[in-house]
N, C-alpha and C positions, 0 to 999 in steps of 0.2 A: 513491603516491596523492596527490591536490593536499590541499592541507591544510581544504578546506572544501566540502560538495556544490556549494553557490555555483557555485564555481572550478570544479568536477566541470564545473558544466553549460553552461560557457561554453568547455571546454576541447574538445569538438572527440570527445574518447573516447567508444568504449561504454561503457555506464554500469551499475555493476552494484549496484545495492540487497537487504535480503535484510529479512525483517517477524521479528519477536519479540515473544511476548505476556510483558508483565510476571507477575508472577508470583501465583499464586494464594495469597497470604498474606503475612509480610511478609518473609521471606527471600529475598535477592538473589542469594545465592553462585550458582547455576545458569545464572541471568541475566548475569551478571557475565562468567563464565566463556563463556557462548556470545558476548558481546560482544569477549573477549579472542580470542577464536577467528575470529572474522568479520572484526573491524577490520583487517586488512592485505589483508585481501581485498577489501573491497566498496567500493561510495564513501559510502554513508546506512546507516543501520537503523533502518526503520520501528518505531517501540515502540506496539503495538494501544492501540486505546480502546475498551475491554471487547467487543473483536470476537463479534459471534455472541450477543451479549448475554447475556454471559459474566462475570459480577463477579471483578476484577482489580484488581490495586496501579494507582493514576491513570498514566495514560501520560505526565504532565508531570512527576509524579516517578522516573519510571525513565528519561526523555528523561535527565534532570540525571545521575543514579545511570550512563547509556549514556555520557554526556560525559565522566563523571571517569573510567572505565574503558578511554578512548583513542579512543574509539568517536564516529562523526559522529551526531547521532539527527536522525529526522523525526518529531514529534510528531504523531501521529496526533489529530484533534477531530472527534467525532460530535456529529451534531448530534441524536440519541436523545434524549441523557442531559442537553442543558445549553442552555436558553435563550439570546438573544442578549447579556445580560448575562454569564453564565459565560464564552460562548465568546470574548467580545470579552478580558474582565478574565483569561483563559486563555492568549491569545495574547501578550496585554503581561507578564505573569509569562512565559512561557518567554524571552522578548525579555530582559527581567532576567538571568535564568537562564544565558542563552549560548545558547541553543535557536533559530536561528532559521528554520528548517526544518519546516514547516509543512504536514498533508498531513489537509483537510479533507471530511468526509463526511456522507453522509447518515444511515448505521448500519442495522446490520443490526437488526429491529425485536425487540421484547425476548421476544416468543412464543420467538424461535429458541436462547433461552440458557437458564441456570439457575435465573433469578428472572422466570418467567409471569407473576409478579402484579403487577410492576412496571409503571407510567404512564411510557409513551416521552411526550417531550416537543415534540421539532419546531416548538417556536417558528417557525424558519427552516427551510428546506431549505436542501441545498449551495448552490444557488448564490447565495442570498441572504447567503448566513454567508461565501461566498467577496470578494461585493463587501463588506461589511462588512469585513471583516478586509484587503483591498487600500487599504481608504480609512483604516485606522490607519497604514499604510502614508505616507500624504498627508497625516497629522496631525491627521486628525478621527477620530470615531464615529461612530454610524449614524445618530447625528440632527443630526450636522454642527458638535458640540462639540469643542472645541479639546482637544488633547493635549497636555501640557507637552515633552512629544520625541517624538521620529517611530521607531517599530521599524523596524528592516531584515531584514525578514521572505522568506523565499523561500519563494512558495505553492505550491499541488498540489492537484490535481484528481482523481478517479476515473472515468473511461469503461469502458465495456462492449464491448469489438469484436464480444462476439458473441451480444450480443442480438438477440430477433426474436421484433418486428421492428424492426429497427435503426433506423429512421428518427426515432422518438420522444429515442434514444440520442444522435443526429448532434445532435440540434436542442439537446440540454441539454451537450453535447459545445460546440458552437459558441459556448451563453449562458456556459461557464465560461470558454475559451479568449479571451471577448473582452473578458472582464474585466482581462487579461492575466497569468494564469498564467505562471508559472517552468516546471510541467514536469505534468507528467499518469504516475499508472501506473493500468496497467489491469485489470480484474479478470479472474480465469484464462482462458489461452488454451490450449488444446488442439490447434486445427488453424489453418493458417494462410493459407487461400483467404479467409475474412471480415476475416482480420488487415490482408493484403495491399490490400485494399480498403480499409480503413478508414485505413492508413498512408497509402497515398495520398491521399485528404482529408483527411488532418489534418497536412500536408504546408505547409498556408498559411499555417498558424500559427508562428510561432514556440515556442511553447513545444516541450520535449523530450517525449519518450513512450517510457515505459520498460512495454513487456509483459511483463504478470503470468506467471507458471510457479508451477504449482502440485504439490505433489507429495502426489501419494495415499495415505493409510495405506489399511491393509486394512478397515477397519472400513467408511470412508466408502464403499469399492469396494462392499460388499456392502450397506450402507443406503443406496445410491444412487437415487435417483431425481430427476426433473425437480422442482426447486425446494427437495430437502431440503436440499443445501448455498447459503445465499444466498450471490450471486455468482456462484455456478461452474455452469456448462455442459459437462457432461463427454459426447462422443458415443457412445452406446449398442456402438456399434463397440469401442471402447475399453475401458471396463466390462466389456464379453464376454469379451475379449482378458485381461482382468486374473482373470478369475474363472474362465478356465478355465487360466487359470497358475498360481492356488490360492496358499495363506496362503506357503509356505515360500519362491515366486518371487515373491510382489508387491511386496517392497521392494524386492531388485534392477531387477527390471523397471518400475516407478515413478522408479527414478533413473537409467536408461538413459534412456526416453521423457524426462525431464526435462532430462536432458542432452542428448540430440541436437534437444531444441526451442529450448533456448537458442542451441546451435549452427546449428541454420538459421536462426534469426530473425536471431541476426549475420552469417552467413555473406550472405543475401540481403536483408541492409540492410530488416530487417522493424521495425526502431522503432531507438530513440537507444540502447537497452539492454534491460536483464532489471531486474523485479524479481521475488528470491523467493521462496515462501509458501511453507516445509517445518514447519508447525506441527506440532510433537512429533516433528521429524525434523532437528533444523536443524543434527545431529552430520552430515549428508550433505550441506552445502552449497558445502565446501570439495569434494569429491571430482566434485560437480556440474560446477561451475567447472571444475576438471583435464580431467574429460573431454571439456567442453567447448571447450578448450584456452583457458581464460583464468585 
């Protein structure tokens, strides 16, 4: 593996990233342990920023806690939970840090986690928070105040391939990519006639694109519907497919479908890489990969 995503994404490889939520309280051992597990395998690991709006240990201290444990991290920053003062004073602490791997969002809104009563914040939206943070990059802030050194930060984007209707998608897709992003992943893809399309447009750009894979627990198969998991679009086809295969086959069969998506989207040069989302399954990621023949 190259010794820095950086290097990952100049280097030419399929690129393989894999997401980990920090952990719900302050013990790391689990954490630790699945970073130990990952790191010869993947080239990044996404460390969530209370995904799902979900209250978690800060993803810039388990980015650090991912680093010492051998592990590349990509600091995940919502822009939920933190004005453009957190996020900016956010980015220059991981820069300290060794962190510089940088993977900025909008957030999934706080209705969808464990504290309802919480005030989302959205100071910025992505792509506001993205030029912001490219121009500490250039040695200012956002109101064009000097920095006493310049971070060397590698950014990241989130696109939807398969929203719809996509066209709203393309168009905040293009306001991120021309800020000039390092790399984009994208949120879960299922099937891949919308992928293949959207690969080709975003073909112009430079930056990499690594599509999202997501792997299904049983829970979400059966509380599934249109919009209860933010992000994911899962085809009703599919769903059907898992619930008439029932609780004792949908793990297997979740990481068959998950493997052989990886494997076509590499096989048919469907993005620069994988990235992969096995939240509370991420003991199957290694075997993902194998199957996958990578």
């Amino acid at each position: 593996m190259p010794k820095s995503f950086q290097e990952a994404l100049k280097s030419g490889k399929f690129l393989i990233t894999a997401e980990l939520d920090p952990p719900k309280g302050s013990d790391t051992g689990e954490m630790v342990r699945q970073v130990e597990a990952l790191k010869d395998r993947v080239d990044g690991i996404n460390l969530s920023d209370n995904r799902g709006g979900v209250m978690r240990m800060g993803a810039l201290a388990a980015s650090r806690l991912t680093r010492e444990a051998g592990g590349e991290p990509i600091l995940n920053l919502a822009c939920r939970d933190k004005n453009r003062l957190a996020l900016a004073s956010e980015a220059l602490g991981a820069a300290a840090l060794g962190v510089a791997n940088i993977l900025c969002m909008t957030g999934d809104h706080t209705t969808h986690g464990d504290h309802r009563e919480s005030k989302p914040v959205y100071d910025l939206d992505s792509v506001q928070a993205l030029k912001m943070l490219r121009g500490l990059t250039a040695g200012k802030d956002l109101n064009g105040n000097p920095l006493n050194s310049t971070p060397d930060l590698c950014l990241g984007g989130v696109v939807t391939p398969a929203a719809d209707p996509w066209e709203p998608q393309l168009l905040k897709f293009d306001k991120k990519a021309e800020i000039g992003l390092d790399f984009f992943q994208t949120q879960a893809v299922f099937e891949v006639e919308r992928l293949r399309e959207f690969i080709q447009y975003a073909r112009k750009y430079e930056a990499k694109v690594l599509i999202g894979v997501r792997v299904l627990t049983w829970e979400e198969i059966m509380l599934y519907r249109d919009g209860s998991l933010p992000g994911v679009l899962v085809p009703e086809t599919l769903i059907e497919k898992f619930r008439q295969a029932g609780e004792t086959e949908a793990g297997r069969m979740s990481l068959e479908v998950a493997a052989a998506l990886v494997k076509e989207i590499k096989g048919q040069n469907l993005g620069d890489g994988v990235h992969i989302m096995a939240m509370g399954q991420e003991h199957l990621i290694p075997e993902i990969l194998s199957k996958a023949g990578l």
